[in-house]
GULOKE-925886 format. One record per residue (C-alpha): x, y, z; residue in three letters. Coordinates in steps of 0.2 Angstrom, whole numbers, plus 5000, padded with zeros to 4 digits. Layout:
BEGIN
XYZALA
...
END
This chain:
BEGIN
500050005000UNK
500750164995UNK
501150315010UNK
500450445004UNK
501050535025UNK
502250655014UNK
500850705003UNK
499550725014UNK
500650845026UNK
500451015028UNK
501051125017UNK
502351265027UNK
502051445023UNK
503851545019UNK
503651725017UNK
505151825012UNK
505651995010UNK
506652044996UNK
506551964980UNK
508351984976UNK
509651854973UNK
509751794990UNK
507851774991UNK
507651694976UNK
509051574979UNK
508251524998UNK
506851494989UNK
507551404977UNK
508251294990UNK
506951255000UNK
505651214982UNK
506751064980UNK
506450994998UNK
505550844996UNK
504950835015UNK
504450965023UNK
503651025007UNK
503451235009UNK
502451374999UNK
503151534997UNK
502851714995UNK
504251824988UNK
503951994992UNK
504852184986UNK
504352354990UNK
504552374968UNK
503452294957UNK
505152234948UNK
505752094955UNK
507952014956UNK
508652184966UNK
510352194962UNK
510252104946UNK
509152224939UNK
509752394949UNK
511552364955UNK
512352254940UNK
513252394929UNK
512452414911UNK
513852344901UNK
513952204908UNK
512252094903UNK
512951924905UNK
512851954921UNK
511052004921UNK
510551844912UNK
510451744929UNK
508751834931UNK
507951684918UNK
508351564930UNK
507451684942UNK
505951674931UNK
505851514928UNK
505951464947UNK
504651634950UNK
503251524937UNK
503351394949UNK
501751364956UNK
502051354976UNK
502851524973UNK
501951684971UNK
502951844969UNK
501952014978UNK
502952164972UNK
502352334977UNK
502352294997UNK
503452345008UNK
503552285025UNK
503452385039UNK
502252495027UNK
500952385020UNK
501152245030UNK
501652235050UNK
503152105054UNK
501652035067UNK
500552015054UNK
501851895043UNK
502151785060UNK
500351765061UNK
500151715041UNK
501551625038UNK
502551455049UNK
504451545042UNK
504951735037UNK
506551775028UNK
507251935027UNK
508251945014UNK
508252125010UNK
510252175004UNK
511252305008UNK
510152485007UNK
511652605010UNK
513452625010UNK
515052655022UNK
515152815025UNK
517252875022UNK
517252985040UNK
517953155033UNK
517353315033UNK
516453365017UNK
515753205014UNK
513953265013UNK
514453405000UNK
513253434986UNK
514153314973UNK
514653184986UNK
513753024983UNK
513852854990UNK
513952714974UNK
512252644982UNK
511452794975UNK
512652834960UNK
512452644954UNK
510552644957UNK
510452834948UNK
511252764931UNK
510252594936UNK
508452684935UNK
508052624954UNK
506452724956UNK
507252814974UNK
508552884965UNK
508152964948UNK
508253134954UNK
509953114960UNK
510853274959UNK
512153224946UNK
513153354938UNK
514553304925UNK
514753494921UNK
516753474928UNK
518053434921UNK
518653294935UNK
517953144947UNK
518953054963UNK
517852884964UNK
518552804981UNK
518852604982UNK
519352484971UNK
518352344971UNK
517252314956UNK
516052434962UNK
517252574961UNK
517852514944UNK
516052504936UNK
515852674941UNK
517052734936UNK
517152634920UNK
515252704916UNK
515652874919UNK
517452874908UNK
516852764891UNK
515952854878UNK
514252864880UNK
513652804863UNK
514652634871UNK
513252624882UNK
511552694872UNK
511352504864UNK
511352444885UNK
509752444898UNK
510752604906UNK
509152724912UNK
508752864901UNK
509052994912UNK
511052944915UNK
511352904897UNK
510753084893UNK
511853164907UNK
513353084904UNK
513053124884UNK
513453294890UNK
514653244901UNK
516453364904UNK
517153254915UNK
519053214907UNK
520053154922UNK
519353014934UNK
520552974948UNK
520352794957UNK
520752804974UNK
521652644984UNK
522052645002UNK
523252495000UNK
524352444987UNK
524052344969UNK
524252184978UNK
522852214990UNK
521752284975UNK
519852204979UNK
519352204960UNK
519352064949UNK
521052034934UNK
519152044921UNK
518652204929UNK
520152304928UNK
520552214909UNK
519152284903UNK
519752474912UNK
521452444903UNK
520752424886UNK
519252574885UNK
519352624869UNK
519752824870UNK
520152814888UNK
521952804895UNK
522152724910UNK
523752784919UNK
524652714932UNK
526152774940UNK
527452644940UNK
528152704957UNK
526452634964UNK
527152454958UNK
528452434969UNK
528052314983UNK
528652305001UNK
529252115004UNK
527452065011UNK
526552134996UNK
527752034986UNK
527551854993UNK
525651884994UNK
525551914974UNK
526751764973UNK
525351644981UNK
523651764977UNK
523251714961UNK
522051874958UNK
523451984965UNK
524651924952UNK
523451944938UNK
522952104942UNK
524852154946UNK
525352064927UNK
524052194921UNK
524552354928UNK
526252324925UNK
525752314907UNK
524852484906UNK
526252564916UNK
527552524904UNK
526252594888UNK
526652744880UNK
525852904887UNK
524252914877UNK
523053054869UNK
521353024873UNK
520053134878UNK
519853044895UNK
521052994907UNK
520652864923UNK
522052894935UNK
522452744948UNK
523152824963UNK
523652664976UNK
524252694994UNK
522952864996UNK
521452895005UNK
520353045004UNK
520553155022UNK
519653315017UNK
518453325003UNK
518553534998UNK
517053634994UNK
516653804986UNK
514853854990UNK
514353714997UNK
515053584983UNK
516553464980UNK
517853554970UNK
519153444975UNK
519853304987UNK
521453304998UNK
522053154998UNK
523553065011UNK
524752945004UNK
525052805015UNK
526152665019UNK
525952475022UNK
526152425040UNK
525952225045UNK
524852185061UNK
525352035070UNK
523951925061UNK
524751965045UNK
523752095038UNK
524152245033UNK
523652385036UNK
523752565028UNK
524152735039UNK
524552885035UNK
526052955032UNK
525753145034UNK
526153185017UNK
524553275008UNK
524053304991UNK
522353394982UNK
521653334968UNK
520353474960UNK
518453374955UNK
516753454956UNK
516253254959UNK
516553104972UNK
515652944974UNK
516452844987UNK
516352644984UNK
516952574999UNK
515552445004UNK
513852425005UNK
512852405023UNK
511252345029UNK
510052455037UNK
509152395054UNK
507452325054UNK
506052365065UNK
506052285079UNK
507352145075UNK
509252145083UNK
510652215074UNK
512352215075UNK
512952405068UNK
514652375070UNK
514552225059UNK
513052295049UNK
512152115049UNK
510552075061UNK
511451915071UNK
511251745067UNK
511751565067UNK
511651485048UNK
510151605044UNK
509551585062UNK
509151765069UNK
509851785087UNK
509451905100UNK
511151965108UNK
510352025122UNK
509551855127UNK
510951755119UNK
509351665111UNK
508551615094UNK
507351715088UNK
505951575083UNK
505351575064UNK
506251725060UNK
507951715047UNK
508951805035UNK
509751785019UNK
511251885011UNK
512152035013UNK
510952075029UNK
511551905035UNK
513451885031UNK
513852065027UNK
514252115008UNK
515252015001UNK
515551924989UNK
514851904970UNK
513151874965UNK
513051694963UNK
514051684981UNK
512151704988UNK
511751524982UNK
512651434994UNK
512251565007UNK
510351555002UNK
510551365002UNK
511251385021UNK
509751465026UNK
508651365018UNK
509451215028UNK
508951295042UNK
507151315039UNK
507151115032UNK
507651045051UNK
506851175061UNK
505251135048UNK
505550935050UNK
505850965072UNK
504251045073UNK
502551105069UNK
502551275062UNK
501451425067UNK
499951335065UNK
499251475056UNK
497551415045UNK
497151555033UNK
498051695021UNK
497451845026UNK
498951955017UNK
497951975001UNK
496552055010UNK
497552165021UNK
498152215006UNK
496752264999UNK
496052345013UNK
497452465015UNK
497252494995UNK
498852424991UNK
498952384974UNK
500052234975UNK
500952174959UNK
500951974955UNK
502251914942UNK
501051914928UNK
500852074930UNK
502852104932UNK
502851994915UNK
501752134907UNK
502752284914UNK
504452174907UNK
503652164888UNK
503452334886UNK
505152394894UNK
505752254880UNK
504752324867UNK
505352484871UNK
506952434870UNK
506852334850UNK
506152504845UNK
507852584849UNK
509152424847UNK
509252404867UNK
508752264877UNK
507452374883UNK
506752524890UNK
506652534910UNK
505152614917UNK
506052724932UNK
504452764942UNK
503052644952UNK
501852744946UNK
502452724927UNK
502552514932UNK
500952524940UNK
500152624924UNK
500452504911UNK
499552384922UNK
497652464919UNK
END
C-alpha cells in the first residue's frame, strides 16, 4: 500500500522579504525539499522583482544579468507567488507575517553604503555608489539624483568592482552604452558629460586591490580612455610581494598594471588615474560643493595576524573634481523591531537563524538571507550557497516541529484593505514586455520604466 503521510502533510507557509538573489536562491532551496514540502511568498517593496540584478549590475555587463531567467523560471513555479509593490513595515506589520506564515526570511540586501568619516562627505556632489549605481540603474528612489557631470574631473574612492563599474560607466563614451538597459535619464547626462580625468582611489597597494583581473582588463582596454598608472605605485614591500606570489588574483591584476604602466603616454580625451596607497582625508567645497579632494598617501604596515594595514604618512595632496562617489562597501539597514549588529551591519544569526544578543537566544521562525545575513560580500552567485544555508535551516527546524499553525492567508485581504495595489508576476511579465518592446524600437534590450507609478500604469 502506498504512504501517501508525505503527501498528505501540511504544506509550510515561507514568506520572504526581498526578491533579490538571496531570496530567490532560499527559495529556490527550500522548492526542492521533498519533506517538509513549503509554499512561498516572495515579496519587494518594487513591482520589479531580482534587486541587484536588475538595479546594482552595471549596464555593460548583461551576461551577468541573464541569471534573472533562472529567476523566472523558478518565480512560474506554482508553490511560489511573487507580491511586488509591498513593503514591510508599510503595507504589512512584521506581526501580521508571524501570524500568516509558519517561516519569514528577510532577505532584504544591503540599502546603503560605508560612510568614508571626513569632513565634506555630505557635500552637494558627494554620493555613495548605492545611490550613484542605482541613479544610472533607474532604481525608482534615485532618479532625481543630483548628478552633475558639468566638471571637468571625478575622485571615485575604492577599488573593488564597484568602484571600477563606476568609474568605467562614467569614463567610456556614452554612445558605448546607448545600445545597453542603462536608464534614460543617466545616458542623457553623461552624453553631455565634461568629465575628462577620473582618479581611482586605493588605500592599500596593487596587491591588496579587491577588483577582479576581468574588471580592471576591461578598464585597461576602454577604447578612448587611458588608464594611467604610475609605475612607482608598483613597487612592493616584501609582504605585498609574497602575497602576489601565492594570490592568484593579485598576480593577475599586478601582470596587468604592469602592462599599462609600461604603455606609451596616450592622447585620449579621458583619462582614469589609479592612485594606490591614498585615502581621501578632506573632501574641499566652494559653495557648498566638491571642488576637490585631499588626499593622504599611505604606507603598508603588518599587524601581527598578517594583515596589513594602511596609515597615514602625513604627506597630503589635492586633487581638484566637482564630483565623488565613494565605493567602499555596502551596509544593511536595521529592521524594525529585529536585533542588529551595527558594528558588523548584519542582524545576528546562526546559519540564517536570527539571534537576540541580548537573550543570547534564537529568535523562533524568524531568518535572514544575504548581505543582511553575512555582510556584503561576495559576488552574485556567492548567495546560492548562502541561500541554500538558510534554507537548511528552515528544512530541520520545519521537520523538528510543527510550524505556526496558522489556517488562513489573510495577506491578500489586508492588502486590499489598505488599498495596496499589489503586483503578481503576471503582471511584472506585462510591465517586462513593454520595457522590452521599448527597448527593439531603439536596438536596446529594453526600456526601464523608472517610476512605480509608470510600472503600475501600464497595468490598467
Amino acid at each position: 500500500m502506498a504512504d501517501n503521510s508525505a503527501a498528505s502533510a501540511p504544506l509550510r507557509r515561507v514568506a520572504i522579504v526581498g526578491a533579490g538573489p538571496s531570496g530567490f536562491y532560499t527559495a529556490a532551496a527550500l522548492l526542492k525539499a521533498e519533506e517538509p514540502r513549503f509554499t512561498i511568498d516572495l515579496f519587494d517593496r518594487l513591482p520589479a522583482p531580482y534587486g541587484l540584478v536588475r538595479y546594482g549590475v552595471a549596464p555593460d555587463h548583461p551576461k551577468i544579468k541573464a541569471v534573472s531567467r533562472v529567476f523566472e523560471k523558478l518565480a512560474r513555479d506554482p508553490r511560489l507567488r511573487f507580491r511586488g509593490n509591498v513593503e514591510i513595515g508599510r503595507d504589512v506589520t512584521r506581526e501580521e507575517l508571524l501570524t500568516n506564515y509558519d517561516y519569514v526570511v528577510y532577505s532584504v540586501g544591503g540599502q546603503s553604503d560605508r560612510r568614508l568619516g571626513v569632513a565634506g562627505e555630505d557635500l552637494t556632489g558627494s554620493f555613495s555608489s548605492t545611490a550613484f549605481v542605482a541613479w544610472y540603474s533607474g532604481h525608482p528612489d534615485f532618479i532625481d539624483l543630483p548628478v552633475d557631470l558639468t566638471g571637468d574631473a571625478a575622485v571615485v574612492v575604492g577599488i573593488g568592482n564597484v568602484a571600477i563599474d563606476v568609474a568605467r560607466v562614467l569614463a567610456r563614451p556614452a554612445e558605448d552604452l546607448a545600445s545597453t538597459d542603462i536608464a534614460d535619464l543617466a545616458l542623457e547626462r553623461l552624453r553631455d558629460s565634461r568629465v575628462s580625468d577620473l582618479y581611482v582611489l586605493a588605500r592599500r597597494g596593487p596587491a591588496q586591490a579587491k577588483c577582479t583581473p576581468a574588471e580592471l582588463k576591461e578598464l585597461a582596454e576602454l577604447d578612448q580612455v587611458d588608464l594611467v598608472v604610475d609605475p612607482r605605485d608598483l613597487e612592493l614591500d616584501p609582504v605585498s610581494a609574497t602575497t602576489a606570489e601565492s594570490d592568484r588574483k593579485a598576480r593577475k591584476n599586478l601582470e596587468i598594471l604592469r602592462h599599462v604602466a609600461e604603455r606609451p603616454a596616450g592622447k585620449a580625451a579621458r583619462r582614469i588615474h589609479l592612485k594606490f596607497l591614498a585615502s581621501p582625508v578632506e573632501i574641499l567645497e566652494q559653495d557648498g560643493r566638491v571642488q576637490g579632494v585631499r588626499i593622504e598617501r599611505n604606507r603598508l604596515r603588518e599587524l601581527d595576524d598578517g594583515y596589513l594595514s594602511s596609515e597615514g604618512t602625513g604627506e597630503t595632496e589635492d586633487l581638484e573634481a566637482q564630483l565623488v562617489v565613494r565605493a567602499i562597501g555596502y551596509r544593511s539597514e536595521p529592521l524594525a523591531d529585529l536585533p542588529f549588529d551595527d558594528r558588523r551591519g548584519i542582524i545576528p544569526n546562526r546559519s540564517g537563524r536570527i539571534v537576540d544578543p541580548a537573550e543570547d537566544q534564537l529568535v523562533e521562525r524568524e531568518y535572514v538571507a544575504g548581505w543582511v545575513k553575512r555582510g556584503p560580500t561576495g559576488l552574485i552567485g556567492s548567495n546560492k550557497p548562502d541561500g541554500n544555508e538558510t534554507a537548511a535551516a528552515i528544512i530541520e527546524d520545519a521537520t523538528a516541529g510543527p510550524g505556526c499553525g496558522c489556517e488562513t492567508a489573510t495577506i491578500g485581504e489586508i492588502l486590499v484593505e489598505r488599498g495596496v495595489r499589489e503586483v503578481s508576476f503576471d503582471d511584472w511579465t506585462r510591465i517586462d514586455a513593454v520595457e522590452v518592446e521599448r527597448g527593439a524600437a531603439e536596438g536596446r534590450p529594453r526600456v526601464k520604466m523608472v517610476t512605480v507609478d509608470e510600472m503600475l500604469a501600464c497595468l490598467e
